[in-house]
N, C-alpha and C positions, 0 to 999 in steps of 0.2 A: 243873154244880156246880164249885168251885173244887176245885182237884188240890192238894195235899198233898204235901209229899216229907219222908220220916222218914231223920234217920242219927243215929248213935251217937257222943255225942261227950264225951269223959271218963265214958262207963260212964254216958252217959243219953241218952233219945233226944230228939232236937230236934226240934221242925217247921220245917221249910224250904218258906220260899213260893216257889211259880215266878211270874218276871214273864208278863204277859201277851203282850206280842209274841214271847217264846219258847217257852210252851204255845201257843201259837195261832199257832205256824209252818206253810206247809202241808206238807201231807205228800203231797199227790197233783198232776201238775197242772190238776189240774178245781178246788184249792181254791187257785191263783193268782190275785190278784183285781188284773182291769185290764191285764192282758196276754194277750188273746185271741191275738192273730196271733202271738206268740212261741211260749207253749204250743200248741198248734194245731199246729205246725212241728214241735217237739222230740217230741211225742207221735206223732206221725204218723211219723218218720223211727225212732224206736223202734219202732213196729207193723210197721213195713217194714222194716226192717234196714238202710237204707241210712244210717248211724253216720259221723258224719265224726269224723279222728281230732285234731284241739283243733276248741274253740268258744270265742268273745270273746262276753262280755255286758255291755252298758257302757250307764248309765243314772244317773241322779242317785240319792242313799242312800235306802235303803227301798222301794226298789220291785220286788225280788222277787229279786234279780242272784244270791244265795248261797243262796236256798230253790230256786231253780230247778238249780243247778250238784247241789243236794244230789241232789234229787229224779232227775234225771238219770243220777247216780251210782248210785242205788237202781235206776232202770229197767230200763239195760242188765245187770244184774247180777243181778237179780228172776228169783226160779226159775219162778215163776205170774205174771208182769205180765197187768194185764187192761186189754188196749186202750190199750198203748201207756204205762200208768200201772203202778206198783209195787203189787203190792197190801200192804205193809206187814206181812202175814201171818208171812212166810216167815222163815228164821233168818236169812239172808243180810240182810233189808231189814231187820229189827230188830238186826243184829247193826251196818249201819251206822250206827242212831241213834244207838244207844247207845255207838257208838265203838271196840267189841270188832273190827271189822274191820279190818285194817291193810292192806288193799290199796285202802283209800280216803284218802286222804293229802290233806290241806287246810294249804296253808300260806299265812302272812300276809308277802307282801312286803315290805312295811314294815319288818319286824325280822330277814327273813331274804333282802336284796337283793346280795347279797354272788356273786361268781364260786364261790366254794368250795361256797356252800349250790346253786346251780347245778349243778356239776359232782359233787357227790353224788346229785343229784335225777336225771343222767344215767346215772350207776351202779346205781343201783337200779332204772331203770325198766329195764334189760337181763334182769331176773331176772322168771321168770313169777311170778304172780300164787299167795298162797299159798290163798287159799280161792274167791276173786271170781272171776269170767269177763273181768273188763278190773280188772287195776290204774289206778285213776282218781286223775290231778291237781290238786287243784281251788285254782288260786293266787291269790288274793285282792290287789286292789290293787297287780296286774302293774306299775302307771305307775312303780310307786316302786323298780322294780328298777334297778341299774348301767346303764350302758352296756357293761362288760367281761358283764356279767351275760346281757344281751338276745345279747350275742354267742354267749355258751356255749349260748343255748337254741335259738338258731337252726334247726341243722343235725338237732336231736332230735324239733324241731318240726315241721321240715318233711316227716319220712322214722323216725318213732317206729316202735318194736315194731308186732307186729299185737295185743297184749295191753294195750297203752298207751292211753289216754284222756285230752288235757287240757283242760281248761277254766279262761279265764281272766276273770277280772270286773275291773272297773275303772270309777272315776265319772268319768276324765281322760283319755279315750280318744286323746286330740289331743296324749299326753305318748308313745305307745307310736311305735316306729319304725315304717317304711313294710315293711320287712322282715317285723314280724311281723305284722301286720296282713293282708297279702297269704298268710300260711300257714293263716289260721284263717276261722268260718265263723262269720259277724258275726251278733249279736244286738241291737239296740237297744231299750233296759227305756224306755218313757213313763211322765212323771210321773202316779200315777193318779189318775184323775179325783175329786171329791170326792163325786158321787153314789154313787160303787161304797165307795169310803171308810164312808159313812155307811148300808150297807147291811151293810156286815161290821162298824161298830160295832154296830150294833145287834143283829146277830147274836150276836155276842161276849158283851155286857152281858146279855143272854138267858140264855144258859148261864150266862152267871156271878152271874148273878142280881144286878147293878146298877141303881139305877133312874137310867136315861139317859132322856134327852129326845130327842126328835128333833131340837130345835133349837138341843140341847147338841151334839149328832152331828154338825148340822152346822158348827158353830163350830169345834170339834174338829177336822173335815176341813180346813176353810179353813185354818186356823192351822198343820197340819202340811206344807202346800206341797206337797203329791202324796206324800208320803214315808208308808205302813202304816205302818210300824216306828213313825216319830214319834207317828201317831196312836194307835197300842195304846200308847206309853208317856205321852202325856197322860191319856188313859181309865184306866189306874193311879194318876195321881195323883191325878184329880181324885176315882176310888171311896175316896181315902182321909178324905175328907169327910165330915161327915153329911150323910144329906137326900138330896134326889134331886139330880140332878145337870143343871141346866138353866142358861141359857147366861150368867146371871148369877157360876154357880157354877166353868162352865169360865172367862170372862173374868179370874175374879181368880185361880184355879189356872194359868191362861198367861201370866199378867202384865199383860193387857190394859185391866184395868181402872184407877183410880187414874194417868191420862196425862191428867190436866187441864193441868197443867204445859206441857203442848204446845201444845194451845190457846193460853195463854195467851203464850207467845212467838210462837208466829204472829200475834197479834193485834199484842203489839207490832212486830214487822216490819209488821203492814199500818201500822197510825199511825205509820213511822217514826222509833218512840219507842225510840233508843236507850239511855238509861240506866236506862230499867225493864228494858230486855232483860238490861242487862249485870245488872240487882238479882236480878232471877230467874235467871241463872245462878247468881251468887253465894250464893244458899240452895240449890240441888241441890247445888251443892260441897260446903258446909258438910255437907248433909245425905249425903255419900259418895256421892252418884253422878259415876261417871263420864266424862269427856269425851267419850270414845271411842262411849260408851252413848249421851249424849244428842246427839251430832250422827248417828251412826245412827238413833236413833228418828227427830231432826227428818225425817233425811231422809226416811224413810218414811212423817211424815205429810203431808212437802210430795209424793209420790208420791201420795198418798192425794186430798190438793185437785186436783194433777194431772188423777186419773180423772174426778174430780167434774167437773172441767172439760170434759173431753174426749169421755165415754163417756157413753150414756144411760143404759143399766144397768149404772152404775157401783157399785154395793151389790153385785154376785156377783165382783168383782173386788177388794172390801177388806174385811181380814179385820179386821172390829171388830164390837162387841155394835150391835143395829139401833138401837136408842136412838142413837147415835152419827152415823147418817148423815145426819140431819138437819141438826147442826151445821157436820157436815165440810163440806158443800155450802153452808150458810151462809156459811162463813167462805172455802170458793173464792170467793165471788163478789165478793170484796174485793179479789182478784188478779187480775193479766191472766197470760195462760198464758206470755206471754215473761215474766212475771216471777217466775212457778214456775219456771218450766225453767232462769231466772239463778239462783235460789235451790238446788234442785240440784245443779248443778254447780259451785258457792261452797261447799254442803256437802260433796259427792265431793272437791273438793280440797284440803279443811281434813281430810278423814278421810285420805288420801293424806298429808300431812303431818304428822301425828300420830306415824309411826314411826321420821322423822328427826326432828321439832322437838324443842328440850328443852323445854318447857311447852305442855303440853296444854289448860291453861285459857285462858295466853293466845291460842292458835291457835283454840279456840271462841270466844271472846269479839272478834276481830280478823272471824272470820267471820260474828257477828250484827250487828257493825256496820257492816260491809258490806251486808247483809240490811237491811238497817236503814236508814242513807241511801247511796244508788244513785250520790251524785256522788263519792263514797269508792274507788270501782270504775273505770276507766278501762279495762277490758277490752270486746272487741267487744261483749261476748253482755248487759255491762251496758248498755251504750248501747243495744244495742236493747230492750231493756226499759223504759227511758227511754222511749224513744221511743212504743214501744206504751202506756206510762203516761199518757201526752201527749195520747195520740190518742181514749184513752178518755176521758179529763177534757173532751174538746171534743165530745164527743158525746152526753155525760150533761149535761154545761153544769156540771160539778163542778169547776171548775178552781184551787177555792182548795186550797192546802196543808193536810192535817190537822192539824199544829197551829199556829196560825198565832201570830206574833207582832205586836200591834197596837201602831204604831207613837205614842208619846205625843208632848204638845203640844211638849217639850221634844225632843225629837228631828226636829221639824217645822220648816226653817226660815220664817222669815218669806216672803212671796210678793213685799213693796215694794220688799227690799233684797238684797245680796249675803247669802250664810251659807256659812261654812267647809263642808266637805264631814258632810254628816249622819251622825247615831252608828247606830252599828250595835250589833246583839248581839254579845260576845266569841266564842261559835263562829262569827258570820261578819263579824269584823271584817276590811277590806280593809288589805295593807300601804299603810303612810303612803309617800307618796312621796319621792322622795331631799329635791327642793324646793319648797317648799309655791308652790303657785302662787293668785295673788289670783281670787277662784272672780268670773266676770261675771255681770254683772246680767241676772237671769232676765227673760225678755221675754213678753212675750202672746203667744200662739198667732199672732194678724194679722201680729203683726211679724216672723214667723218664718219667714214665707213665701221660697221663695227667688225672687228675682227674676230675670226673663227677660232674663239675662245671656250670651252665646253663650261668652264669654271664660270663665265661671268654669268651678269645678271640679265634673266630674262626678263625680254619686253613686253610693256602690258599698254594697252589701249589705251592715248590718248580722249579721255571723253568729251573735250571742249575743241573738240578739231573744226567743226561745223562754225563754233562762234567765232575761232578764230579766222577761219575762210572768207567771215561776212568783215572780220575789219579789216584784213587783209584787200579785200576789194576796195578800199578805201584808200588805201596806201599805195597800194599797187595793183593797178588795173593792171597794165600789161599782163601781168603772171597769171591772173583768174582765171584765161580759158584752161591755162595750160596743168593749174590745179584740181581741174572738175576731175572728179571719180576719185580723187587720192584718199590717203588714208596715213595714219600718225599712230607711230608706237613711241612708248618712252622708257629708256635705259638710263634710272641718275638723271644726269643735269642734259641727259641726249635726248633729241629729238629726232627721230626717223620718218622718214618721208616715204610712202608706198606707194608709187603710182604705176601705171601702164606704158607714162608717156614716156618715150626714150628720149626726147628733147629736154624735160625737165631737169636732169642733171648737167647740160650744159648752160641751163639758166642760171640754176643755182652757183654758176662757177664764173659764169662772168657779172659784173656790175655790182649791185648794193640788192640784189635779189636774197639772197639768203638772210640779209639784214634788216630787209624790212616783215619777211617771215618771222626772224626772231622778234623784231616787234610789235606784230600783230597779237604774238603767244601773248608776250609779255602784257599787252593791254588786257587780252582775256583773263590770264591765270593769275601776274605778278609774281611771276618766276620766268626768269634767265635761264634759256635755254640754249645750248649749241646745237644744230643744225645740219642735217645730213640725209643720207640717201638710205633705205633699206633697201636690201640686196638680196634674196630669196637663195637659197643654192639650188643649184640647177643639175636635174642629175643626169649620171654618166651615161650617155647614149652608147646601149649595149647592142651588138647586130642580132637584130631574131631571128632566132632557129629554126627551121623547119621541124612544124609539130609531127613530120614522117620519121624525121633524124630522132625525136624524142620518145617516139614510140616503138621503137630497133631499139635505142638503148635501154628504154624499161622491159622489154622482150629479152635482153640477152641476160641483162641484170638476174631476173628468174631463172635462165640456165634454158629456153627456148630455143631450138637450133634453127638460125638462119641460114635458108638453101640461094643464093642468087640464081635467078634465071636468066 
């Protein structure tokens, strides 16, 4: 049943609710949930006697760090302990819940890190204990003491009363010197697991007579990252609902639900459709959410396509209602995992920026359109994403650009004659050059052959051949299958074409195919190029000898007399 707390206030009495992660603190450590090897430890060395004088409990929030230092405090102090535990009976163990005992002393570092609040905390622990068998320390969030601070506690720590007891907890264990670390008797709190989670929800709800679900419990577990504490205080909010409370009902009480929004900008980064991306920001703005908020979510849902990616049973590893996984894996499969993992760390570093930048919107919006289009990004981790883009499109045989821009009559030059260099879309029109140069007359594939000149110039590797493939898929689909696997050398103003496919050169010879090639270059490089077939020389097919024939004439050649039989 729910507990009730009555007091008196202007000459009436009130009812005071207790939250539940503080009625439902344990009190023993048999009701420690998820720290076996800890408890087990401290219970044991109370049974025994053998008390060391501090202990360090250091563990991420909510996972038992300051119900255990309590409990501990109770133990050695407990006039009847039974097996190692308090039995909570006694005047001593009630007098320390309820605070009447001043030989149990709990301070919060945080507000009292100071040399002075130190150096008091040393004077008093020289005086015996006025009711308790050990005056007990219990300093909370040690990381955030001084440095003058840590100093003054040193020497008290190391070499305390025999009436003195400290214990220190902290979730930043890697912030505490090397000095005190080495004085005290290490605890390490694990985040608790989410089946024990959901085993003491349900417990909980029980008593308190909530109608929880199991599959609210476990929602609840996932969503609180190991942490009890978080979890009894979702199960408060969410019993402030009507109805039972199932996982529909935690999803909108945790915020979980109502993130279509997400989807829908992931979507637009898969279609590289930056200005929807930038319009859906521009309504969350409007609608007061934060920058800071939605490139954290993004990130956690591109962590979320991540798992999809990566993990089989990736559903016990993301915390969203099950309706949801479905989608999420849908929409991984639109990415390649180097292009999560660029997405990422584009978000980590726009969040990173956030605390120096002066516009927060513009630093989200500079980071979706990065997300957005890939050749914006010049850093390593973009290219290789690139790259893995590339590699996937040749493998699915998907190699056209999602959205593609088709190239009209008017932007086609004629095939008979010269044409200025062809228009292009404003986002990717190429700079005009300083001197407009008279563009030469486009030739047929035959004539483009290079001729078996020993004098001329050798061919060197086209390097922007791949860029050009991708805008070429834009202009001219048809040609794309038939260009997979090719390869570009360049002689002068020539452009050689290397491929396998023996139909490619009849493409190139009929239609505005070689034309729109040339203009794919020309968008990439801005350079006018002519257009042709490399030709390999193919050698002379000699008849092979019999290695017997060749072994008689290196025989005779020595002067060996050949007998016939």
């Amino acid at each position: 049943m729910t507990e009730l707390r009555y007091i008196l206030f202007a000459g009436k009495v009130c009812v005071v609710y207790q939250v539940l992660y503080r009625k439902w603190r344990p009190k023993t450590f048999d009701d420690v949930v998820g720290q076996p090897a800890v408890t087990a430890s401290l219970s044991g060395a109370v049974k025994s006697g053998r008390l060391s004088h501090a202990y360090l409990f250091t563990g991420s929030r909510g996972t038992g760090k300051t119900s255990c230092a309590k409990i501990l405090a109770k133990a050695v102090n407990c006039e009847h302990p039974v097996d190692g535990n308090p039995c909570n009976a006694c005047a001593m163990c009630r007098g320390i819940d309820d605070g009447s005992v001043l030989d149990v002393i709990e301070i919060d570092a945080a507000s009292n890190n100071g040399v002075d609040n130190i150096r008091d905390l040393r004077e008093e622990a020289n005086y015996t204990p006025a009711a308790a068998k050990y005056r007990v320390y219990i300093i909370d969030e040690v990381h955030m003491l001084s440095v003058g601070a840590f100093n003054a506690l040193l020497k008290t720590l190391e070499e305390p009363p025999e009436h003195v007891k400290f214990i220190l907890a902290t979730t930043e264990v890697h912030k505490l010197p090397a000095t005190i670390l080495s004085r005290c008797q290490r605890f390490d709190f694990k985040r608790i697991e989410p089946a024990d989670i959901v085993g003491r929800l349900l417990y909980v709800a029980k008593e308190e007579q909530i109608p929880l679900t199991e599959a609210g419990a476990m929602l609840i577990a996932r969503n609180s990252d190991g942490a009890m504490r978080d979890a009894l205080s979702l199960l408060d909010r969410c019993a402030a609902f009507d109805g039972e409370i199932d996982e529909a009902l935690v999803s909108e009480a945790a915020g979980l639900a109502g993130r279509q929004y997400l989807f829908s900008l992931c979507d637009a980064v898969a279609d590289r459709d930056g200005a929807h991306a930038l319009e859906l920001v521009d309504g969350l703005y409007r609608n007061a959410c934060g920058m800071d908020r939605l490139l954290s979510e993004l990130l956690s849902h591109f962590r979320n396509l991540m798992l999809a990616r990566s993990v089989p049973n990736y559903g016990d590893l993301i915390v969203c209602p099950k309706s949801e996984l479905a989608a999420i894996r849908t929409q991984a499969e639109r990415f390649t995992l180097a292009r999560i993992l660029n997405a990422m760390d584009v978000l980590q570093e726009a969040l990173a920026g956030l605390k120096t930048g002066a516009n927060a919107r513009a630093a989200a919006e500079m980071a979706l359109l990065r997300l957005s289009d890939p050749t914006l990004d010049t850093d390593v981790r973009a290219l290789a994403s690139r790259i893995s883009e590339l590699e996937r499109r040749l493998d699915t045989g998907a190699f056209a650009a999602p959205a593609p821009v088709r190239a009209t009559k008017a932007d086609t030059p004629e095939p008979e004659r010269a044409a200025p260099p062809p228009e292009t879309p404003p986002q990717a029109q190429p700079p005009a050059p300083a001197e407009p140069q008279p563009e030469p007359e486009p030739e047929p594939a035959k004539e483009a052959k290079p001729a078996p000149n020993p004098g001329a110039q050798q061919p060197k590797p086209f390097p922007k051949w791949n860029e050009a493939l991708e805008r070429l898929a834009v202009i001219d689909r048809p040609l794309t299958p038939h260009m997979r696997g090719s390869k570009a050398v360049v002689r002068g103003d020539l452009l050689l074409i290397q491929s396998e496919n023996p139909l490619l050169e009849q493409f190139l010879q009929s239609g505005s195919h070689a034309t729109c090639i040339q203009r794919a270059v020309y968008d990439v490089t801005g350079t006018k190029y002519r257009i042709g077939i490399f030709h390999t020389a193919k050698p002379v097919d000699t008849p092979k000898k019999d290695p017997l024939e060749n072994l008689l004439s290196r025989a005779q050649s020595l002067g060996v007399q050949i007998v016939d039989q």
